[in-house]
PDB file with one MODEL, atoms N, CA, C and O in Angstrom:
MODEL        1
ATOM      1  N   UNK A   1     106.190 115.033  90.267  1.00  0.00           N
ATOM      2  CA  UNK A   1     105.559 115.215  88.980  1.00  0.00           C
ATOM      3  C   UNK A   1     104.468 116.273  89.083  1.00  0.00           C
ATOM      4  O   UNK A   1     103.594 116.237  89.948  1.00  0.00           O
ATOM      5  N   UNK A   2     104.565 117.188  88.179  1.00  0.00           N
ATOM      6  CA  UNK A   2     103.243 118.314  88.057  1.00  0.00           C
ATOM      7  C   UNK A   2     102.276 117.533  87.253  1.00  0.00           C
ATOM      8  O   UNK A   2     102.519 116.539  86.568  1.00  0.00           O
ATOM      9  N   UNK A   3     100.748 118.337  87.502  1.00  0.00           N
ATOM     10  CA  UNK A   3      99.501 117.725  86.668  1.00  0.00           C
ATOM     11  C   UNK A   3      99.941 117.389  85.250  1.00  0.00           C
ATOM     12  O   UNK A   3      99.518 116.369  84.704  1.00  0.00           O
ATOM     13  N   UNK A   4     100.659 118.101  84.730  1.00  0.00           N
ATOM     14  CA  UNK A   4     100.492 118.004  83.415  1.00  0.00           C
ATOM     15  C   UNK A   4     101.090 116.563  83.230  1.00  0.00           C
ATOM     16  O   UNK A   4     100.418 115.567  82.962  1.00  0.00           O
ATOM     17  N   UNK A   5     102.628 116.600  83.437  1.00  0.00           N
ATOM     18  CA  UNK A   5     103.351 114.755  83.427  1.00  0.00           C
ATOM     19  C   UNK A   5     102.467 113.588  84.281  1.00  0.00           C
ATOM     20  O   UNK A   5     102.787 112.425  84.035  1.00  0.00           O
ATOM     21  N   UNK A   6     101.477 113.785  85.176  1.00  0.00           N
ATOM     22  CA  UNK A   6     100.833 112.698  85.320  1.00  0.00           C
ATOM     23  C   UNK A   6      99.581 112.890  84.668  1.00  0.00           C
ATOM     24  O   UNK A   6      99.020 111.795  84.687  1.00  0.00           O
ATOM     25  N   UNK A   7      98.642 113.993  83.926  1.00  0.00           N
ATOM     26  CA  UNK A   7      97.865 113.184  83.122  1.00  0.00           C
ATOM     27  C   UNK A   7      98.051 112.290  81.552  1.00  0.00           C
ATOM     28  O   UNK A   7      97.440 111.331  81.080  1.00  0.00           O
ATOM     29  N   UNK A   8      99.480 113.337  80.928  1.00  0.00           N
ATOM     30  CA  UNK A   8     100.058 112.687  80.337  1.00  0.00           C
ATOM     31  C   UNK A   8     100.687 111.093  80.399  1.00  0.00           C
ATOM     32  O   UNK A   8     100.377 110.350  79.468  1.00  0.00           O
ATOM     33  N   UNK A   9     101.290 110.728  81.145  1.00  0.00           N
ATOM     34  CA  UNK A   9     101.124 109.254  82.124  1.00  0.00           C
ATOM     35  C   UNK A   9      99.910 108.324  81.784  1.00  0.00           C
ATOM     36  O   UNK A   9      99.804 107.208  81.274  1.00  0.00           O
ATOM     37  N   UNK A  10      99.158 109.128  82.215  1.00  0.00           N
ATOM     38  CA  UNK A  10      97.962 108.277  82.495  1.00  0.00           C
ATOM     39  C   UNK A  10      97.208 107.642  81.101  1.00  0.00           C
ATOM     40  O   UNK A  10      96.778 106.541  80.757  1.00  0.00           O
ATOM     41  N   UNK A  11      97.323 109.177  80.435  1.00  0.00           N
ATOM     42  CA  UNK A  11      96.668 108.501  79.150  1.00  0.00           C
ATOM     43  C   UNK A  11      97.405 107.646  78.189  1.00  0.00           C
ATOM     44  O   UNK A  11      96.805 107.194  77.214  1.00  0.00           O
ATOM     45  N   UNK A  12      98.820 107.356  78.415  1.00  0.00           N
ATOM     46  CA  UNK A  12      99.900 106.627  77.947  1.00  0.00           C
ATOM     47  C   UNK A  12      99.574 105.295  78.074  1.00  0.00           C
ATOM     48  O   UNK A  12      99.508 104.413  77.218  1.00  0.00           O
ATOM     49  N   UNK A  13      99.293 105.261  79.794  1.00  0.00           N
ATOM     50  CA  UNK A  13      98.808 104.311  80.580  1.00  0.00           C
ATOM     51  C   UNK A  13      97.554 103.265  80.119  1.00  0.00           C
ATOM     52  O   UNK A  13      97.455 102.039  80.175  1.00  0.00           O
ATOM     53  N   UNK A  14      96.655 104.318  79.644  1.00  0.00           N
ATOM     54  CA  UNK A  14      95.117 104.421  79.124  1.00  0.00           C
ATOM     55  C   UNK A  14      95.058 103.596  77.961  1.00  0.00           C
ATOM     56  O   UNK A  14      93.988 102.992  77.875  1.00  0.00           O
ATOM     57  N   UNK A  15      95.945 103.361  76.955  1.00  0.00           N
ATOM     58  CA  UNK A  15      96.248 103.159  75.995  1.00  0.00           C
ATOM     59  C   UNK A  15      96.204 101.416  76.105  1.00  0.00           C
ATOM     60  O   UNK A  15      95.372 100.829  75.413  1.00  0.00           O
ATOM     61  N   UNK A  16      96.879 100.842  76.758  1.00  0.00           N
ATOM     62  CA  UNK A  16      97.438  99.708  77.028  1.00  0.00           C
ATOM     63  C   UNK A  16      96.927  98.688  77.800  1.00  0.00           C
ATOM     64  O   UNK A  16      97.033  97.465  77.702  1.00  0.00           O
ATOM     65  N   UNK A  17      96.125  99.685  78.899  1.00  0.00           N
ATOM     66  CA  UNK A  17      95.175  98.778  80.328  1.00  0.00           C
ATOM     67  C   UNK A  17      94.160  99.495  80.496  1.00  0.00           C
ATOM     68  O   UNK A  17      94.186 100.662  80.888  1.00  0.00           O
ATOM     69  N   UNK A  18      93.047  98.767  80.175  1.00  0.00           N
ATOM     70  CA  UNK A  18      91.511  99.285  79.989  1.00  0.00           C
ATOM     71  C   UNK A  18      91.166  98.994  81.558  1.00  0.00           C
ATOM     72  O   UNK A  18      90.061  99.448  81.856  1.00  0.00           O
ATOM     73  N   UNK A  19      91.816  98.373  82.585  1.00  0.00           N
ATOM     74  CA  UNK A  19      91.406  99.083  83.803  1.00  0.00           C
ATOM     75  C   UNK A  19      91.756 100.440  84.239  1.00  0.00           C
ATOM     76  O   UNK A  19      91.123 101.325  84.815  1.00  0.00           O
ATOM     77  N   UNK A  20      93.054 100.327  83.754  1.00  0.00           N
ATOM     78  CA  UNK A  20      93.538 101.832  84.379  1.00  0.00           C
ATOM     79  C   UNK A  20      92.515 102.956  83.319  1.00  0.00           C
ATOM     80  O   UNK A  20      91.952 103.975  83.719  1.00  0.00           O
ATOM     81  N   UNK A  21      92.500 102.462  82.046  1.00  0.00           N
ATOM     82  CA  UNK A  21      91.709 103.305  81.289  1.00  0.00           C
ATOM     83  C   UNK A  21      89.970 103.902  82.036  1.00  0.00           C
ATOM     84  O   UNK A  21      89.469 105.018  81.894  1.00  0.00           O
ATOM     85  N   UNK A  22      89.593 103.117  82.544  1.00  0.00           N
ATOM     86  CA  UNK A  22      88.461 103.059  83.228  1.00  0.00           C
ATOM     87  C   UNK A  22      88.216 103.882  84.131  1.00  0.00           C
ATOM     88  O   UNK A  22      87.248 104.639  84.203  1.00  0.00           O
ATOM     89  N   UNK A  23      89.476 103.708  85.180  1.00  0.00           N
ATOM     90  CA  UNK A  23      89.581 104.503  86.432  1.00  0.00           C
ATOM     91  C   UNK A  23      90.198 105.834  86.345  1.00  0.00           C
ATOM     92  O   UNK A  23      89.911 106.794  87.060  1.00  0.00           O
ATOM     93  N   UNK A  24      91.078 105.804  85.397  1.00  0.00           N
ATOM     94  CA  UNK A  24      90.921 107.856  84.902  1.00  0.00           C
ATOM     95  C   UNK A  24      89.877 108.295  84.307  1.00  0.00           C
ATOM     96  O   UNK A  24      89.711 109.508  84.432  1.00  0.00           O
ATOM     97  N   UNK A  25      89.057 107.702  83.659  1.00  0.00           N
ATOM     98  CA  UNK A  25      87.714 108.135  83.357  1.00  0.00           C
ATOM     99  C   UNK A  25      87.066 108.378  84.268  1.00  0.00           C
ATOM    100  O   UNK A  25      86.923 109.579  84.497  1.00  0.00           O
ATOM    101  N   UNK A  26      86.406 107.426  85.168  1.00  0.00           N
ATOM    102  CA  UNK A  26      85.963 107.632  86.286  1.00  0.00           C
ATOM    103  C   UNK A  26      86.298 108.556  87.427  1.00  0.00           C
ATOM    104  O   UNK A  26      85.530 109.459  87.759  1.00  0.00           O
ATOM    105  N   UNK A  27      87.720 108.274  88.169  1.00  0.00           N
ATOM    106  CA  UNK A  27      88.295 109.494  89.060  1.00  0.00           C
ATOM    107  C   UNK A  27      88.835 110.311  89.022  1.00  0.00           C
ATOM    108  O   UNK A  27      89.071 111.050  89.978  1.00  0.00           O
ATOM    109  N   UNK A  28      89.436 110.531  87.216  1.00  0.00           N
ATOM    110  CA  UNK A  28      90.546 111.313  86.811  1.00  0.00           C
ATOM    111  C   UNK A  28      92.041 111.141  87.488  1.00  0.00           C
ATOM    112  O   UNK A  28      92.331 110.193  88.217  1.00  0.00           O
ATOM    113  N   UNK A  29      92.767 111.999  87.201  1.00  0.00           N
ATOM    114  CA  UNK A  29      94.411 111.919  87.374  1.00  0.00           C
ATOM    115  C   UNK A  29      94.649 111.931  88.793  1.00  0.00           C
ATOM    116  O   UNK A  29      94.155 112.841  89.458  1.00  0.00           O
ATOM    117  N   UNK A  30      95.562 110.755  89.515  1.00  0.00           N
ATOM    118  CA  UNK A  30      95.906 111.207  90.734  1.00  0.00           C
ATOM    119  C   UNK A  30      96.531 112.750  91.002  1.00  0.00           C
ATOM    120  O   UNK A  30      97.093 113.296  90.052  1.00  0.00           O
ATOM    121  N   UNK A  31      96.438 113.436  92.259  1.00  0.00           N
ATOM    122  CA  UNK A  31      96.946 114.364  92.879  1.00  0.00           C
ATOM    123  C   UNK A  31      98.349 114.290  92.561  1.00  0.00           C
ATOM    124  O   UNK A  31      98.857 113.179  92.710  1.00  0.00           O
ATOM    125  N   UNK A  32      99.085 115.220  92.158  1.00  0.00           N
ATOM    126  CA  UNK A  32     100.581 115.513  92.497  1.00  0.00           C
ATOM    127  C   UNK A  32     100.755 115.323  94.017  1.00  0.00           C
ATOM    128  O   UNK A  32     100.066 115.496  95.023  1.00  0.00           O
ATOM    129  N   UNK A  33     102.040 114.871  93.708  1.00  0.00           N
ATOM    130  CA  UNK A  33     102.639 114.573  95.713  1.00  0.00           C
ATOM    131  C   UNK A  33     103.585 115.570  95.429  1.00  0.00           C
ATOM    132  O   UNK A  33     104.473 114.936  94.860  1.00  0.00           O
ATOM    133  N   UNK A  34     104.044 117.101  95.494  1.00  0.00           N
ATOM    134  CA  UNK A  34     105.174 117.778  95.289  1.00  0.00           C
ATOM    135  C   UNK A  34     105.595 117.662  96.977  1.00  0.00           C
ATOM    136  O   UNK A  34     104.793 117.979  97.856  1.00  0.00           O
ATOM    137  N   UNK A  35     106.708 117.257  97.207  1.00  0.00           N
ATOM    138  CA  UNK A  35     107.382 117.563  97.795  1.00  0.00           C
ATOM    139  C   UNK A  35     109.127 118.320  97.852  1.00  0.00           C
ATOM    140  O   UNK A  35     110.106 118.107  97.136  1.00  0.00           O
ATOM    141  N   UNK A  36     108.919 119.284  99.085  1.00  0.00           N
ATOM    142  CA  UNK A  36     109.828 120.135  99.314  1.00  0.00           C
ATOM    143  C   UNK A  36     111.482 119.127  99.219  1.00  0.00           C
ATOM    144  O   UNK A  36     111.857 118.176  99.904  1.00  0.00           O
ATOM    145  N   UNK A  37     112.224 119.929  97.949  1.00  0.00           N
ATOM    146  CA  UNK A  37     113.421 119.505  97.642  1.00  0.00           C
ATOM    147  C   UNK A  37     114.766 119.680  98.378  1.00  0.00           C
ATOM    148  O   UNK A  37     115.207 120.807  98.603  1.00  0.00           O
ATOM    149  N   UNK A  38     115.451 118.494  98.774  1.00  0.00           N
ATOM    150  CA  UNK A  38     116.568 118.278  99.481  1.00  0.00           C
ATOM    151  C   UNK A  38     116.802 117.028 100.389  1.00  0.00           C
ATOM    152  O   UNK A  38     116.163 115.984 100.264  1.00  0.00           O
ATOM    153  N   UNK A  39     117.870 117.258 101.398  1.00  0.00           N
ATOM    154  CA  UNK A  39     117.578 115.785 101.589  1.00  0.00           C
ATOM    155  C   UNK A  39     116.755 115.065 102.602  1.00  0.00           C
ATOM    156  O   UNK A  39     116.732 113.836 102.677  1.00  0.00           O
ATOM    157  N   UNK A  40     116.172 115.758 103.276  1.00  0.00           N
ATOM    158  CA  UNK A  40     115.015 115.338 104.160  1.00  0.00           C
ATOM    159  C   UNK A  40     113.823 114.403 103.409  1.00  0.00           C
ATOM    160  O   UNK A  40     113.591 113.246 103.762  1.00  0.00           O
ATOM    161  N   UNK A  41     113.051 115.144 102.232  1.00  0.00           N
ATOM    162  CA  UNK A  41     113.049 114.183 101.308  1.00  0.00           C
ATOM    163  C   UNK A  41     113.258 113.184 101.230  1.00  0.00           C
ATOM    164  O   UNK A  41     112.599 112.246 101.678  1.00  0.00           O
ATOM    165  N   UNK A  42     114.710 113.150 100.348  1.00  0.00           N
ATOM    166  CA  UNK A  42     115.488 111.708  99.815  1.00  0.00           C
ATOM    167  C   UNK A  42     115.311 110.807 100.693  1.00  0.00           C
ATOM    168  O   UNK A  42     114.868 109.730 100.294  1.00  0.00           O
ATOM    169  N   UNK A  43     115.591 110.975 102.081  1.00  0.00           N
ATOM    170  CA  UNK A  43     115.827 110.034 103.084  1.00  0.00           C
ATOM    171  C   UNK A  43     114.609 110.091 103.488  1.00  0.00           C
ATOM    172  O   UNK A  43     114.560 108.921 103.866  1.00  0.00           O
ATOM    173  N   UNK A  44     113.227 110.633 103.800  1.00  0.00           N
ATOM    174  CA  UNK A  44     111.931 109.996 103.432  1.00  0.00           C
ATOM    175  C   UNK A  44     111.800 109.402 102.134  1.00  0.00           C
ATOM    176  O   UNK A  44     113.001 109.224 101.930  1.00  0.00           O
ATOM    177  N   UNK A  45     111.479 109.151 101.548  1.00  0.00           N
ATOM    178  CA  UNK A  45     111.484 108.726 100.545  1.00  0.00           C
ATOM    179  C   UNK A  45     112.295 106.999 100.698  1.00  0.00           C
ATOM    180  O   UNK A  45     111.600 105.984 100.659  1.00  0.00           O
ATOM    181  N   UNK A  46     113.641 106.957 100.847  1.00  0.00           N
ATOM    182  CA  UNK A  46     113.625 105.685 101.069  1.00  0.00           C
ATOM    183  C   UNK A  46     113.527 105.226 102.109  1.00  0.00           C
ATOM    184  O   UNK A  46     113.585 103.996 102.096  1.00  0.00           O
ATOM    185  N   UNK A  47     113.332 105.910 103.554  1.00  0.00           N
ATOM    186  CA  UNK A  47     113.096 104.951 104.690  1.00  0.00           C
ATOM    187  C   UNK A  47     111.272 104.426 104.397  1.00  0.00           C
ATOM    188  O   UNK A  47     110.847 103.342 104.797  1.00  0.00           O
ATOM    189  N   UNK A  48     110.222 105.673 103.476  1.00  0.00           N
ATOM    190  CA  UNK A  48     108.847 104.935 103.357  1.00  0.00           C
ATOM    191  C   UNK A  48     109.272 103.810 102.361  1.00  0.00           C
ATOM    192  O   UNK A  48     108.864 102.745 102.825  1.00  0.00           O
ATOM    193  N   UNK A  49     109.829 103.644 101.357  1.00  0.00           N
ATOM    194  CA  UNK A  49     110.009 102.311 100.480  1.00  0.00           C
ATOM    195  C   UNK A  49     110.629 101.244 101.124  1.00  0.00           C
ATOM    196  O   UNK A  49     110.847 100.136 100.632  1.00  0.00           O
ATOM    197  N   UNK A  50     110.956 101.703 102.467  1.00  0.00           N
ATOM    198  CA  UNK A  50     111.403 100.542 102.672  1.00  0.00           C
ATOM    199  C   UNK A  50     110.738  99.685 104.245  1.00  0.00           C
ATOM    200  O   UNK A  50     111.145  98.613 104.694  1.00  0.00           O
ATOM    201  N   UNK A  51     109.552 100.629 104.865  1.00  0.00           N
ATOM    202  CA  UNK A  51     109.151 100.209 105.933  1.00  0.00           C
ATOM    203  C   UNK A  51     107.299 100.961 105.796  1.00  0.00           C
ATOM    204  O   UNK A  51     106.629 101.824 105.231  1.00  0.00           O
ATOM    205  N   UNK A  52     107.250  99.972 106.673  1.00  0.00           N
ATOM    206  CA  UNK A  52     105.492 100.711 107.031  1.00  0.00           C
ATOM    207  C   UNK A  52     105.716 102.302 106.923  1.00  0.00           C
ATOM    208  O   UNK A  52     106.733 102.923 107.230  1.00  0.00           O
ATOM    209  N   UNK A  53     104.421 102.839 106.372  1.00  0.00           N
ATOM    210  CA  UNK A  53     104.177 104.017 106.227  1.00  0.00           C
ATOM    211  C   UNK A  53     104.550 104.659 107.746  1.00  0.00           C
ATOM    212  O   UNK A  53     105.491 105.446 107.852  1.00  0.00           O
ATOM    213  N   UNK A  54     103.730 104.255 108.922  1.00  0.00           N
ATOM    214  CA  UNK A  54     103.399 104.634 110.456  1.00  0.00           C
ATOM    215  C   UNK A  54     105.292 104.321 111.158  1.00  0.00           C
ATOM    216  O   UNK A  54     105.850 104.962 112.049  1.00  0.00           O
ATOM    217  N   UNK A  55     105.830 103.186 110.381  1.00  0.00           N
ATOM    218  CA  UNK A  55     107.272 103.037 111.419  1.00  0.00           C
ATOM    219  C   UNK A  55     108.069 104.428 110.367  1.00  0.00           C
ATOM    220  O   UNK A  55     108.620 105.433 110.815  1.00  0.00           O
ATOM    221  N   UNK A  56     107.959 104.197 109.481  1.00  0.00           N
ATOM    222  CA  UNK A  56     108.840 105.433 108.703  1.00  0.00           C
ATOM    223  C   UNK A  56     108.556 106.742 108.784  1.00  0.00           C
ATOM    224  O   UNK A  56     109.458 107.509 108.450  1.00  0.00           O
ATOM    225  N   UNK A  57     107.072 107.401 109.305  1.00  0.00           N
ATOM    226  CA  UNK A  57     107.081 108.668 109.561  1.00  0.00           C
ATOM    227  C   UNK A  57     107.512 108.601 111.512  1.00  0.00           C
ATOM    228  O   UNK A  57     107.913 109.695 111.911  1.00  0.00           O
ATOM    229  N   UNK A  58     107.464 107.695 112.416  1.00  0.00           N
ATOM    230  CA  UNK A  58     108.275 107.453 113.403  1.00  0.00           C
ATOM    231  C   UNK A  58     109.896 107.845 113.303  1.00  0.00           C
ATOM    232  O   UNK A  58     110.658 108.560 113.953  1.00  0.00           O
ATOM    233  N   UNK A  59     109.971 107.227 112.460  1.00  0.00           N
ATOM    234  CA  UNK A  59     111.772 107.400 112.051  1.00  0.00           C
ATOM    235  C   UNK A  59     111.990 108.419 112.183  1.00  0.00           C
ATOM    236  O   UNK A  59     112.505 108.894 113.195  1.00  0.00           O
ATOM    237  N   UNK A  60     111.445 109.417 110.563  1.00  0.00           N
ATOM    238  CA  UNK A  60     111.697 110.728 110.227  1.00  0.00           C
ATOM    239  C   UNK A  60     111.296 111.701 111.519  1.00  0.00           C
ATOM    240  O   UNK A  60     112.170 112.529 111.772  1.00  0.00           O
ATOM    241  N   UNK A  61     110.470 111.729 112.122  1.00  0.00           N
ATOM    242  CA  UNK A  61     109.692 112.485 113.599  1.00  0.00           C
ATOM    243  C   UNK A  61     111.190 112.400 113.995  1.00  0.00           C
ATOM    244  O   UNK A  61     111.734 113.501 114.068  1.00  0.00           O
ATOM    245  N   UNK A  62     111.948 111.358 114.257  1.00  0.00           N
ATOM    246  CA  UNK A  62     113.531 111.101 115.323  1.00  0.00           C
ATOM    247  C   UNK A  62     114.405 111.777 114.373  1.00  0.00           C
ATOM    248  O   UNK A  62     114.547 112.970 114.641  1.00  0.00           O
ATOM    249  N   UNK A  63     115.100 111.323 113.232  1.00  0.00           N
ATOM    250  CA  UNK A  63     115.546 111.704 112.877  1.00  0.00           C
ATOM    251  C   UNK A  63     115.177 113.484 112.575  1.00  0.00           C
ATOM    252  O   UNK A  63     115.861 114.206 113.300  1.00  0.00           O
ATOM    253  N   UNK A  64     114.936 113.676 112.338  1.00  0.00           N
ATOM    254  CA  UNK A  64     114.062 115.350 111.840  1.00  0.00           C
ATOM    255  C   UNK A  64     114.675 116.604 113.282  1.00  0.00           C
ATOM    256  O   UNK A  64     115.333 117.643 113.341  1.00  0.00           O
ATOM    257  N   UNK A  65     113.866 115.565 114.354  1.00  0.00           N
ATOM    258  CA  UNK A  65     114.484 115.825 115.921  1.00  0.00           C
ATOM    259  C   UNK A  65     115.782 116.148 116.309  1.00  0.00           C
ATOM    260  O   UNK A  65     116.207 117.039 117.045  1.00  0.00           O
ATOM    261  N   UNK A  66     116.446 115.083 115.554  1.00  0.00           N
ATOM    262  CA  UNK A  66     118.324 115.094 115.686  1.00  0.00           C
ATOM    263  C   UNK A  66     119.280 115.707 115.183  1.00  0.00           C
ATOM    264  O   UNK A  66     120.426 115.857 115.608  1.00  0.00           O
ATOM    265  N   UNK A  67     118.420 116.340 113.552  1.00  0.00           N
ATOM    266  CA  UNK A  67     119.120 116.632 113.118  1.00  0.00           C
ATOM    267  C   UNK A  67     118.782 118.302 113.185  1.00  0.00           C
ATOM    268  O   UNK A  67     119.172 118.960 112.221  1.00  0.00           O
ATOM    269  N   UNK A  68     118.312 118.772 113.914  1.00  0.00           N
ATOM    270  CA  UNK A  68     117.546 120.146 113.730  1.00  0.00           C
ATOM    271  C   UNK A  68     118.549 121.089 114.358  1.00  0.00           C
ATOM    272  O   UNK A  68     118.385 121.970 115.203  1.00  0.00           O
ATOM    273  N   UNK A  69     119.193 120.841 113.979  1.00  0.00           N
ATOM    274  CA  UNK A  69     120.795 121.817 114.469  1.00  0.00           C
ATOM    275  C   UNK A  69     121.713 121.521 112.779  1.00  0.00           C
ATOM    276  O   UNK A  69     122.911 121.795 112.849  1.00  0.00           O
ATOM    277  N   UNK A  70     121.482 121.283 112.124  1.00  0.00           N
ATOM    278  CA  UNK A  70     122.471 120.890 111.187  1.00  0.00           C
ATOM    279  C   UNK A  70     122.056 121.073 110.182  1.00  0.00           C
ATOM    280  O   UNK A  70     121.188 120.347 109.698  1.00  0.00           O
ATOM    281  N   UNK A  71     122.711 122.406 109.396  1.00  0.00           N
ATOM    282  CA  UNK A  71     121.806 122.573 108.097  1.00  0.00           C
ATOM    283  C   UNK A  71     122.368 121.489 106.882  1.00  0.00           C
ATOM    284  O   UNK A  71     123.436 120.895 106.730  1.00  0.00           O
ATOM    285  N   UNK A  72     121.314 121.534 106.237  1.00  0.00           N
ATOM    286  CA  UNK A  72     121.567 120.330 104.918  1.00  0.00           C
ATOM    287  C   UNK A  72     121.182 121.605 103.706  1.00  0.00           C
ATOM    288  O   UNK A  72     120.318 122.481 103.749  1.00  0.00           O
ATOM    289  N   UNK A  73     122.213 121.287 102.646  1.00  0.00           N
ATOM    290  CA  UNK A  73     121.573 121.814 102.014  1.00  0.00           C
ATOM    291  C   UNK A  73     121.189 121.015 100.577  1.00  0.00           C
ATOM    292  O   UNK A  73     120.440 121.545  99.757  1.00  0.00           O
TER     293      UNK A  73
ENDMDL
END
């Protein structure tokens, strides 16, 4: 998501839950997470949803390793 779709979000958000309303006042809009598109990604993406932050960037470090001969596109 770019700035614009998450402050939009937020104030959607803002609308409904006067905590969240509170805390974009206060800290403003989280940071964009852009990450680089394809499937290195994807497959981050669900090995972190599905394990500790620290075992899933372990994973990807191996995997990343293994696969570094093999283009994806």
């Amino acid at each position: 998501m770019d700035k614009k779709t998450i402050v939009s979000g937020m104030h959607a958000l803002s609308l409904v839950d006067q905590n969240i309303e509170k805390a974009f006042e206060e800290l403003g809009p989280p940071a964009p997470r852009i990450s680089p598109p394809g499937f290195e990604t994807f497959l981050s993406t669900i090995v972190s949803q599905q394990l500790s932050t620290k075992a899933a960037a372990a994973i990807m470090k191996r995997v990343v390793s293994l696969m570094q001969d093999v283009i994806i596109i």
